[in-house]
PATOR-17164 format. One line per field, with one value per residue (C-alpha): x, y, z; chain. Coordinates in steps of 0.5 Angstrom, whole numbers. Example, Ala and Ser with C-alpha at 12.3 -4.5 7.8 and 13.67 -1.06 7.14 Angstrom:
residues 2
px: 25  27
py: -9  -2
pz: 16  14
mol: A  A
This chain:
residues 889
px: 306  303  297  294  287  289  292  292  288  294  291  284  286  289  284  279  283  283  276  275  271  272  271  278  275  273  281  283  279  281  288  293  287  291  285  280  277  281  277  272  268  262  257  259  254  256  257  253  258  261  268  273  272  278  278  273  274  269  270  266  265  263  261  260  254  258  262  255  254  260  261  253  250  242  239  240  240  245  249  249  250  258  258  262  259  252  249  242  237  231  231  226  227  223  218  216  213  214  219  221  215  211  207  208  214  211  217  221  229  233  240  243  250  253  247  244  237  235  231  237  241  238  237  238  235  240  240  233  229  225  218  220  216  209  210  212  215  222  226  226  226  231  226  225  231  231  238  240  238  244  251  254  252  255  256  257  259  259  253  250  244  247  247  241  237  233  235  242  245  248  251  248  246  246  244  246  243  245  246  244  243  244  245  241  242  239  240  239  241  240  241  241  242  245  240  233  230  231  232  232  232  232  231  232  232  235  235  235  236  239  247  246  253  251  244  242  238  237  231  232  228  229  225  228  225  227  223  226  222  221  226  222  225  225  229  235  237  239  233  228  226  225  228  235  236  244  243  238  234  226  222  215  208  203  197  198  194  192  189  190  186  185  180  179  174  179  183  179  179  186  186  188  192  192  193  189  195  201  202  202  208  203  203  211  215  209  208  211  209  211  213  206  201  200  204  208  207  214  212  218  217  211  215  219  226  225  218  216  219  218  220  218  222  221  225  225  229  230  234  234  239  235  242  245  248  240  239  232  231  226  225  220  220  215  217  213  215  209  212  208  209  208  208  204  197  194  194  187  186  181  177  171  169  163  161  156  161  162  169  169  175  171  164  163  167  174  177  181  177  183  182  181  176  170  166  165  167  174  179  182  188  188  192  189  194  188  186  194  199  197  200  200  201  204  203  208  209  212  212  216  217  222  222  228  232  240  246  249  247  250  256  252  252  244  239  233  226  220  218  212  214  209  209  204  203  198  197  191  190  190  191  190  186  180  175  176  168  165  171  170  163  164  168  163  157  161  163  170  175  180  184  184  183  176  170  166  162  168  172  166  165  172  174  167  171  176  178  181  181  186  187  191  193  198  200  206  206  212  212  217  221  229  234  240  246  254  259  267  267  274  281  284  291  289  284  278  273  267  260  253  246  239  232  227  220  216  209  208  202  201  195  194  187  186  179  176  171  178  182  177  175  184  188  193  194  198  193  187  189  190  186  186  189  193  197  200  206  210  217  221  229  235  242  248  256  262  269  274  282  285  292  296  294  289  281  275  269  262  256  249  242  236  229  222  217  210  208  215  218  225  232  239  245  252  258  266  270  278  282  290  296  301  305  305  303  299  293  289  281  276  269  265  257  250  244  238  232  225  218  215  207  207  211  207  200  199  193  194  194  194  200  203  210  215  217  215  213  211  206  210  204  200  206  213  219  214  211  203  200  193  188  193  191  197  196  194  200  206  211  206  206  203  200  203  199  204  202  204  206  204  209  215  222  226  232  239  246  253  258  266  270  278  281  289  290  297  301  307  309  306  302  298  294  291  285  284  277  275  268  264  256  253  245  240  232  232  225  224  218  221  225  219  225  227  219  219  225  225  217  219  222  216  211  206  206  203  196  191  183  178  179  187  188  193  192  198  204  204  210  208  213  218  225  227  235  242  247  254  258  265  269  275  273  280  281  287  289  293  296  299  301  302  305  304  298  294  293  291  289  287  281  280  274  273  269  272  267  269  263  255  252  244  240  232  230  232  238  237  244  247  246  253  251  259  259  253  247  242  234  234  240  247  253  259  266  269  266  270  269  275  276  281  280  284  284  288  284  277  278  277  275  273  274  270  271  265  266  263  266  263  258  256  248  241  242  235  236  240  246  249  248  249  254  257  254  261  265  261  265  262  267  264  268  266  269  267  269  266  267  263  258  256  258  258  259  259  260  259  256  258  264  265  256  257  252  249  253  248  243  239  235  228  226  224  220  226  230  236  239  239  236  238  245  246  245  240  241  248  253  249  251  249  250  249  248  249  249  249  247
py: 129  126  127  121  118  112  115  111  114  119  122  123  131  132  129  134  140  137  139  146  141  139  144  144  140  134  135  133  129  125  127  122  116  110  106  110  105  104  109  106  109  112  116  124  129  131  125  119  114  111  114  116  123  125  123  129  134  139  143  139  142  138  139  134  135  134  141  145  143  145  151  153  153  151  152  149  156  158  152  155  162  160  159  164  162  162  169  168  173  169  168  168  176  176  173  181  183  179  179  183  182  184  178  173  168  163  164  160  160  158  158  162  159  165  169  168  166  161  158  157  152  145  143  135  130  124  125  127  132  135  139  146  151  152  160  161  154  156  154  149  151  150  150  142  139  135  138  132  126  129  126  130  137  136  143  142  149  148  147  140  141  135  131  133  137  144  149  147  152  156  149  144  142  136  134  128  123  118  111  108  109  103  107  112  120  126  133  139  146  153  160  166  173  178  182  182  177  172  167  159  152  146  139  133  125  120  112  106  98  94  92  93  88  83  84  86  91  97  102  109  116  123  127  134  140  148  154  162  168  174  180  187  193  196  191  194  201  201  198  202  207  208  216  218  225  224  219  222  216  218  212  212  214  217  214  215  215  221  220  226  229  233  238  237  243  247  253  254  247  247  242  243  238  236  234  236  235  237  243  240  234  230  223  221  217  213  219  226  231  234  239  241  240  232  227  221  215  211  204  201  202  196  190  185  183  177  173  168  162  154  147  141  135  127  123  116  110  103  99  91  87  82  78  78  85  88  93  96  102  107  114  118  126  131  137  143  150  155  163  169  175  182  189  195  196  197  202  205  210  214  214  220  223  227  235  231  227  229  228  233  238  243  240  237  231  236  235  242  246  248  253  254  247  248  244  239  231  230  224  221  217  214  207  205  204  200  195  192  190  185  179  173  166  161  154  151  142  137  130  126  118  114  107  105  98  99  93  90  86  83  87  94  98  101  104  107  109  112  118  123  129  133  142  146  152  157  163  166  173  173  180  187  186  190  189  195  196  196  200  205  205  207  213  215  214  218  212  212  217  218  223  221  215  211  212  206  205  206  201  196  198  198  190  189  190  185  180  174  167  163  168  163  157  153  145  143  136  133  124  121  115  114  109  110  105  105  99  100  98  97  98  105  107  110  107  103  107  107  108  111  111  114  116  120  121  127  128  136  139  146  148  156  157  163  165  171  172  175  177  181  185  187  191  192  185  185  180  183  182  174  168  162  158  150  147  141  138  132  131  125  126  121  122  119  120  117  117  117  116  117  117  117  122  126  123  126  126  127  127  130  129  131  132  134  139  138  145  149  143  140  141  138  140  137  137  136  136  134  134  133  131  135  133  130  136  139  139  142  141  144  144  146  146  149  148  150  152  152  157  154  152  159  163  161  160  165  169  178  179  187  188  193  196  194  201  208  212  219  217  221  225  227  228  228  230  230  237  235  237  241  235  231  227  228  223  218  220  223  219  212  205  204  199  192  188  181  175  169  169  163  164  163  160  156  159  158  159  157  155  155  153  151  151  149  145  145  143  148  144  138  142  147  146  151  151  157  156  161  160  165  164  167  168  168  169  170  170  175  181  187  191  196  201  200  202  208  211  211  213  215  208  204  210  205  199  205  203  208  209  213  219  220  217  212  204  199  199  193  189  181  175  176  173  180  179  177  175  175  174  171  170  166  161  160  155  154  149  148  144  150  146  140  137  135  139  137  139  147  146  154  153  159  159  165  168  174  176  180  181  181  185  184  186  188  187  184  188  193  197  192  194  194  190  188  192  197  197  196  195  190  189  188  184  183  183  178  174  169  164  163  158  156  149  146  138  135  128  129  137  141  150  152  160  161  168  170  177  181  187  193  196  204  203  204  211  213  219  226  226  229  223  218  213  206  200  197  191  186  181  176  172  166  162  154  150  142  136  129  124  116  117  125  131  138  144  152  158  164  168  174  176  182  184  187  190  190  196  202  201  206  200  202  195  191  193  193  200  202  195  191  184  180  179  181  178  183  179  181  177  170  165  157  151  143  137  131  123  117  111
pz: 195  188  185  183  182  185  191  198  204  206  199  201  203  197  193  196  195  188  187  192  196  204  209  213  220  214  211  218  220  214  211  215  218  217  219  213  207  202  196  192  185  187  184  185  183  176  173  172  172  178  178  185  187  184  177  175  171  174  181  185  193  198  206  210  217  222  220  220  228  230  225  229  223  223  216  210  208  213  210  203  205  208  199  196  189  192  191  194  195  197  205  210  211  204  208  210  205  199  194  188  185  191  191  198  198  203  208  201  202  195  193  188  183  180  182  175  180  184  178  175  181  181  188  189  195  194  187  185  184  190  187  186  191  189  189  181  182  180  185  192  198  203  208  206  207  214  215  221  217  211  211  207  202  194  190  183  181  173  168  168  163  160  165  169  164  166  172  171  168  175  178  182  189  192  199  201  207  211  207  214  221  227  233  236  237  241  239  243  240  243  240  244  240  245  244  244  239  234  239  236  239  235  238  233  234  229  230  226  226  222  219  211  212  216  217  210  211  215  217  220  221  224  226  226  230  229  231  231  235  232  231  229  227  232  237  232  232  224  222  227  222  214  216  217  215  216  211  206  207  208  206  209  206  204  207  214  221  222  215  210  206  199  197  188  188  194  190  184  183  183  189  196  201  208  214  220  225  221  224  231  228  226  232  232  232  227  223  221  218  211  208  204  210  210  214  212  216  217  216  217  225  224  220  222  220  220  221  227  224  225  221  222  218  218  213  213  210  209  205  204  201  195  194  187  188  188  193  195  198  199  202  205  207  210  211  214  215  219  218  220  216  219  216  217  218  212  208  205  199  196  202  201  208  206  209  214  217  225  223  217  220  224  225  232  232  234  229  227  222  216  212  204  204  199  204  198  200  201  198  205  205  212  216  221  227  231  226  227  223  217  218  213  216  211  211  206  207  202  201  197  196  193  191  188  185  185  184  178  172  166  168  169  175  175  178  178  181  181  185  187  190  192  195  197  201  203  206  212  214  221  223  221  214  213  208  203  201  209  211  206  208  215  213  208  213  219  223  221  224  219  223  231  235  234  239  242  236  231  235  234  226  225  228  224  218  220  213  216  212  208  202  197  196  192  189  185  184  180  178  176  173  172  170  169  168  167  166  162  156  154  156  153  153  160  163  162  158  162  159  162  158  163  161  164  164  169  170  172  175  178  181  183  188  190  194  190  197  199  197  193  198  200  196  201  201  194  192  190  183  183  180  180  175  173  169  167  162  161  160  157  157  154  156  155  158  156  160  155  158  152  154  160  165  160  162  157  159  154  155  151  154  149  154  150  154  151  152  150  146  146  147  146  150  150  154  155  160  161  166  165  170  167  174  181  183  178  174  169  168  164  161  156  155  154  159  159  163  161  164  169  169  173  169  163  165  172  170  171  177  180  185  188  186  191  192  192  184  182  176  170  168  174  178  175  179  185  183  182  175  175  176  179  187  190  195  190  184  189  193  193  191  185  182  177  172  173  170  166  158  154  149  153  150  155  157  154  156  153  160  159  165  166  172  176  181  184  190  192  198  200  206  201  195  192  186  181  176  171  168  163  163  157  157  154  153  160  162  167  168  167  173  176  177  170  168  172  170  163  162  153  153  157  156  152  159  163  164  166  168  162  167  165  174  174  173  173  169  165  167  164  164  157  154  156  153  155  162  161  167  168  174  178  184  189  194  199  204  208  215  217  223  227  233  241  241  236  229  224  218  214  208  203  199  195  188  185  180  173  169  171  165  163  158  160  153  147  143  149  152  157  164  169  176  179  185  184  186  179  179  184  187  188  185  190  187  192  198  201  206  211  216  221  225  230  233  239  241  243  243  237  235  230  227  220  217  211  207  202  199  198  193  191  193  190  192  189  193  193  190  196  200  194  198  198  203  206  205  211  215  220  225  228  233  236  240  241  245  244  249  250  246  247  243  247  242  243  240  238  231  229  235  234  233  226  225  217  214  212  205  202  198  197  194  200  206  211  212  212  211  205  209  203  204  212  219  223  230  231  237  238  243  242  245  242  246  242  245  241  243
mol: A  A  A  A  A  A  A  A  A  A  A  A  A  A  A  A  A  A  A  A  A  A  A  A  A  A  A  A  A  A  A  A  A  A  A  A  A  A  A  A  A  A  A  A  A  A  A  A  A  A  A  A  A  A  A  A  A  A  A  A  A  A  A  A  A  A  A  A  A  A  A  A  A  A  A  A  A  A  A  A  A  A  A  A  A  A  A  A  A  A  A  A  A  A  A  A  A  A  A  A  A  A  A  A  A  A  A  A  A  A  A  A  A  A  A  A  A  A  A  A  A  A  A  A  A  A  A  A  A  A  A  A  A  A  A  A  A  A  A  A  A  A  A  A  A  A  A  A  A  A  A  A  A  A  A  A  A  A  A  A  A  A  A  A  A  A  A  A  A  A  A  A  A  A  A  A  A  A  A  A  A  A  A  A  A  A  A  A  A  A  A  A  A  A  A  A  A  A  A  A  A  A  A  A  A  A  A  A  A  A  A  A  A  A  A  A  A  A  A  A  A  A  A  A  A  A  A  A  A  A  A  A  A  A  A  A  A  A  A  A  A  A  A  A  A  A  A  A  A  A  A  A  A  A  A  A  A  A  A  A  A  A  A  A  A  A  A  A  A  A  A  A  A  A  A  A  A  A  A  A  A  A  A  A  A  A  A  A  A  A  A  A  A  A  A  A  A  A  A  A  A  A  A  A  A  A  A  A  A  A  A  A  A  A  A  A  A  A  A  A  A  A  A  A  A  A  A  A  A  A  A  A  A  A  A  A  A  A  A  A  A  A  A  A  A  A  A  A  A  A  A  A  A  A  A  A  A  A  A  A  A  A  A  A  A  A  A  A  A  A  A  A  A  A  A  A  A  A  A  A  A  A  A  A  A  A  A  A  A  A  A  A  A  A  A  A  A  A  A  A  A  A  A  A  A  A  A  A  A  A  A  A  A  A  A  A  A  A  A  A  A  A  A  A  A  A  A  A  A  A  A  A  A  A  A  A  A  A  A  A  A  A  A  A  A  A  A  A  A  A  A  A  A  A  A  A  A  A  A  A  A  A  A  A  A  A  A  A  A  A  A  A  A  A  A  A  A  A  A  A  A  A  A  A  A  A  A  A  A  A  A  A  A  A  A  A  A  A  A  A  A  A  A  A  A  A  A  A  A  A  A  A  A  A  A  A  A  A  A  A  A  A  A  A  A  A  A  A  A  A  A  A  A  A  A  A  A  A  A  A  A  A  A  A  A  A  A  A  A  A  A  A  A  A  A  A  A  A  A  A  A  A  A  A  A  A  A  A  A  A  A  A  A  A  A  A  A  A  A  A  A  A  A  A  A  A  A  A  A  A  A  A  A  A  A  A  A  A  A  A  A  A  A  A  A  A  A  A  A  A  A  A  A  A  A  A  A  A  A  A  A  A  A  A  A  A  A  A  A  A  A  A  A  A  A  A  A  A  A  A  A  A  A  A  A  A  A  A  A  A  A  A  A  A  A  A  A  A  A  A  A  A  A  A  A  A  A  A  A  A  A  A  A  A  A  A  A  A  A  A  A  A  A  A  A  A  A  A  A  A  A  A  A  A  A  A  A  A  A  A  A  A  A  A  A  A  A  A  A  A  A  A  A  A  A  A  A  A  A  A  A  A  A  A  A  A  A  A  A  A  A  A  A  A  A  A  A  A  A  A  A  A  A  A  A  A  A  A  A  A  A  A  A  A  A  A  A  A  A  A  A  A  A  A  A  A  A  A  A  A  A  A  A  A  A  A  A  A  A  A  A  A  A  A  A  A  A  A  A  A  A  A  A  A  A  A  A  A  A  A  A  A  A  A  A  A  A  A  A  A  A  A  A  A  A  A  A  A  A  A  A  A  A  A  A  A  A  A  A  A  A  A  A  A  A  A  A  A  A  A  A  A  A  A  A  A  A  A  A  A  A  A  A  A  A  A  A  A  A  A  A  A  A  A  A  A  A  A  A  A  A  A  A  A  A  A  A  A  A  A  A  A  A  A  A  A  A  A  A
């Protein structure tokens, strides 16, 4: 079967696959349709002249709506995880304790190209940018996109700076809605897990009047409707606890119920420290006891592993016809996302309990005298169990409104439009938070029991404590105007040399509350550091993109784009591209461009704020190595959260990177087309704070970013936004696919979607030894070598199934353990099966996730709350039954 840009519908598979592109039920739906349209140009993302989809030079993949119903898929984030070059590490498990940074995520989900970050892949709404999420302002959050109102979802696995401007560098992702809708359609959709938690339903109705055609208009809305319950760590028994000895693992803390305690002024001064219930076993299975008389809290029994999470989407379009070949348009999205966040109760340090306290040991509360105290004021270290888990509950909604004018005009085909897209989340304290200066008070006056169970008047003082209220809040605000146009100019011995000019103007605006009556008064909170802060810039880009078929079978493609920032300045970044037919069955493409990312207003203007670390640290003087220094508090410097000073850097330089990609297309036998494309992105001025990990680790190399008070205790590490260094990663994308059979009883097509990694090395400073991240375990997290996604399809008349493989090879892990329990996490396999059949109107699918209840393969990870699992790359709710209703009327 020739490969042909002009090829007949029968080519429509081929053409596809030319572009590593249609999942395998959208190949047999269309691949022999003798009634499909004849292919028209159309704009493709990537490019912005319209072209047909086969005439590109760049790997494009495209997934269309109908297939994530039947795969069972409910999330946008769900969707893009089923891509093998998305490395995303930002879901909604994340919303449990915050990210990396250790500051809330507002339950955001992003995407990850090439997993160079998600504030290097340009999320697009048809074409358009979205406002990026208000919490550092980086990237989008899928949370936003009405999945029932899309039709289709284009990923462009290449740099496009050139043709889109900042965030483009890892890829571009483009979900696309509806062009119209006349009919109207239902939608139910359970998700039961096979275990308790995590149960989802979704409910979504769309309807619109009107044939663009005929009538010359068309108005449509969705509305669409999705909730997940809870799944705590203790509905798993592989995320139950943060303690396994078989494994090494013991992640828990030193502020614990019952409080512990320590004596400065005990032992000559030398200190003594303790727990009045350590010797009997503390209070298991929440606290246990220590080798050195304290108890340890296992934190990770009271977080979730995923939050109570629901969405609500309405998206509405209309289009009318104004003759002349004019259209009309305009779109309107509300989306909002309610995520409540729970971990422990909240730790309170540094508590001082006076000898004159009932509950000092040995005086007439009952608490166990102990021996070797001075009688002197003790430093207390106490959770308290009865004040409940904190929960955070994040409100995130998003507005965004297009007025748009498309058609042709002296003999070009243009577009433009105005837009306004708005994104703002906030965050409650609704649980668990108490007011750090009365609390410490009550302890102080003997109110508080810091080692048993409250009394009447505890109980009554400890809930006067309690800190409830809307702690934070945020606004990212983006207006923009666009034109672009494109005609063919003239004939080359090729084809017509086609030609495309655009503008862009953007107004950006960040708004950064936070209420210091508060937040102030909660240093469990992470927040307690924050302050409000704005910010504000303009953006003006000029672009331009010449399709250049030079020859017979051999297209150029050029393009250049030029943007000024008021605030970091302007950049310029080209791009060329070629694809060639060698043969019938065989095409060469390949590109070569550089792109660019620039701070966002919160990497460069967010005020210091003090945070908690993510994980647990020895201070390197106080304490190195676990082993308490003379003067040290062990329950302060040993095996604790310390503190971080994170904030903006007004000084920050937009990031750069240079993309190399070429790639093959051939088709041995007319049933089987398979894609191969090497890519090698090298970055540089990566804009990050520096790894907590990394700061700890190497204390004579980052010793002056130790912060400390005028007493020599621990303050914070300094750990601000900076252009930290270098990226350099390479890799090959495969795709197959294949008609593996047809006959009397229908149809079987086979699609292999797979990204093998060869390099990911990065630098945490400037000039600085680059680290290894391919298959292992560094700073923050993993890079896998090889994630496939299968999938085998089958179709006879009304019926189809579907059964869809995704993989992820293994990794040696953190192991921030003894070296005899250093280990690698295994290679991860998930198998999902559905089954479909469509009849007058309605649509009934069933399937089931994860078949064979993998659980997520063991993690000595410490960097996020959940233990014994790395939550970012796994399923937690194991085998899920789901069932959809559709009908259409």
């Amino acid at each position: 079967m020739p490969i042909t840009p002009h090829a007949v519908p029968p080519l429509r598979l081929l053409c596809a696959s030319l572009l590593a592109a249609w999942l395998p039920a959208a190949l047999a739906q269309t691949a022999d349709d003798p009634s499909a349209p004849t292919m028209q140009r159309v704009e493709v993302t990537g490019s912005s002249i319209k072209r047909l989809v086969s005439e590109t030079a760049t790997p494009l993949s495209i997934f269309k709506a109908d297939d994530f119903a039947r795969q069972g898929l409910s999330t946008a984030q769900e969707v893009l995880s089923k891509i093998p070059s998305n490395a995303s590490s930002m879901g909604s498990g994340n919303a449990v304790g915050g990210n990396t940074s250790g500051l809330p995520t507002g339950g955001q989900a992003s995407a990850d190209l090439r997993g160079l970050g998600g504030d290097k892949t340009l999320v697009l709404l048809n074409g358009r940018r979205i406002a990026n999420h208000p919490y550092d302002g980086a990237s989008v959050d899928l949370n936003i996109i009405p999945l029932a109102a899309l039709d289709r979802v284009e990923v462009l696995r290449d740099g496009a700076s050139a043709i889109y401007g900042t965030d483009a560098i890892g890829g571009v992702i483009n979900f696309i809605t509806k062009r119209s809708v006349n009919t109207t359609n239902i939608t139910a959709e359970v998700v039961a897990p096979q275990h308790r938690g995590a149960d989802e339903q979704r409910l979504n109705l769309s309807s619109g009047v009107g044939q663009l055609n005929s009538d010359g208009y068309n108005l449509f809305g969705v509305i669409d409707y999705h909730q997940q319950d809870v799944l705590t760590s203790q509905e798993r028994a592989f995320s139950s606890t943060g303690i396994v000895p078989g494994r090494g693992l013991s992640v828990t803390s030193g502020t614990t119920f019952p409080g512990n305690y320590f004596d400065a002024a005990a032992n000559g001064g030398a200190g003594l420290a303790g727990n009045p219930y350590a010797a009997g076993g503390c209070l298991p299975p929440l606290s246990v006891a220590a080798a050195n008389g304290t108890c340890r809290q296992d934190y990770t029994r009271q977080i979730d592993d995923l939050p109570a999470q629901r969405q609500l989407a309405l998206f509405g379009k209309g289009s009318v016809k104004l003759g002349g070949g004019h259209l009309a348009t305009f779109e309107y999205l509300h989306s909002e996302n309610k995520v409540k966040a729970r971990t422990a109760p909240p730790p309170q340090i540094g508590l001082v309990l006076p000898a004159s306290s009932p509950w000092y040991p040995g005086n007439a509360g009952g608490v166990p005298a102990q021996a070797g105290l001075s009688g002197q004021p003790l430093s207390v270290n106490w959770r308290p169990v009865e004040a409940g888990q904190r929960q955070i509950d994040s409100r995130g909604k998003a507005d965004r409104l297009v007025l748009a004018l498309e058609g042709v005009l002296a003999g070009w085909d243009y577009q433009g439009a105005v837009s306004r897209a708005v994104s703002r989340s906030s965050e409650d304290f609704t649980g668990g938070y108490v007011q750090d200066a009365s609390f410490a008070a009550g302890v102080l006056n003997g109110i508080l029991n810091p080692f048993g169970e409250q009394n009447a008047a505890g109980k009554a003082y400890l809930a006067s404590t309690a800190l409830r209220g809307e702690v934070q809040n945020a606004r990212v605000t983006t207006t923009g105007l666009d034109v672009k146009a494109s005609r063919e100019l003239m004939q080359l011995a090729g084809g017509p040399l086609a030609l495309a000019l655009g503008a862009e103007l953007r107004r950006e605006k960040a708004q950064f509350n936070v209420d210091r009556e508060i937040a102030g008064q909660a240093s469990s909170s992470g927040l307690s550091g924050s302050l409000s802060k704005d910010g504000a810039r303009d953006i003006e880009a000029v672009f331009g993109e010449l399709n250049l078929p030079l020859i017979k079978n051999l297209e150029v493609q050029l393009a250049a784009r030029f943007d000024h920032y008021s605030d970091v300045g302007s950049t310029t970044n080209p791009k060329l591209g070629l694809r060639y037919q060698a043969s019938d069955r065989l095409v060469l493409r390949g590109s070569a461009s550089t792109g660019f990312r620039a701070p966002t207003l919160f990497e460069k203007n967010a005020p210091p704020s003090r945070n908690d670390t993510n994980d647990t640290y020895d201070d390197p003087i106080l304490c190195p190595g676990g082993v308490p220094q003379p003067g040290a508090n062990p329950l302060r410097d040993c095996d604790l959260q310390q503190y971080k000073l994170q904030g903006g850097n007004e000084n920050l330089r937009p990031e750069k990177s240079r993309t190399v990609a070429f790639g093959v297309v051939f088709e041995p036998v007319r049933e089987l087309t398979v894609a191969l494309d090497y890519w090698n992105i090298h970055l540089k001025d990566k804009i990050a704070s520096l790894p907590e990990q990394a700061i700890f680790g190497n204390y004579e190399k980052y010793k002056a970013l130790f912060l400390r008070n005028p007493d020599g205790s621990p303050n914070a590490i300094l750990d601000l936004n900076d252009n930290l260094g270098k990226v350099k990663t390479d890799g090959v994308d495969v795709s197959v696919n294949a008609r593996l059979w047809r006959g009397a009883y229908g149809e079987v097509s086979l699609a292999v979607d797979g990204t093998w990694i060869h390099k990911y090395d990065y630098q945490n400073e400037r000039d600085g030894e680059f680290i290894h991240n391919v298959g292992r375990y560094a700073d923050n997290n993993p890079v896998f070598r090889w994630k496939h996604t299968a999938t085998v399809n089958w179709r006879y008349g009304a019926w189809g199934a579907t059964v869809t493989q995704a993989y992820k090879s293994g990794y040696t892990d953190q192991n921030s353990v003894d070296e005899a329990y250093r280990h690698d996490v295994s290679s991860y396999s998930l198998i999902n099966v559905s089954g479909s059949y469509a009849r007058q109107g309605w649509l009934l699918t069933a399937g089931v996730k994860n078949l064979f209840d993998r659980e997520p393969p063991f993690s000595n990870q410490g960097t996020l709350f959940q233990k014994g699992y790395d939550p970012r790359y796994t399923d937690p709710v194991g085998r899920a039954w789901y069932l959809r209703g559709s009908y259409t009327f």
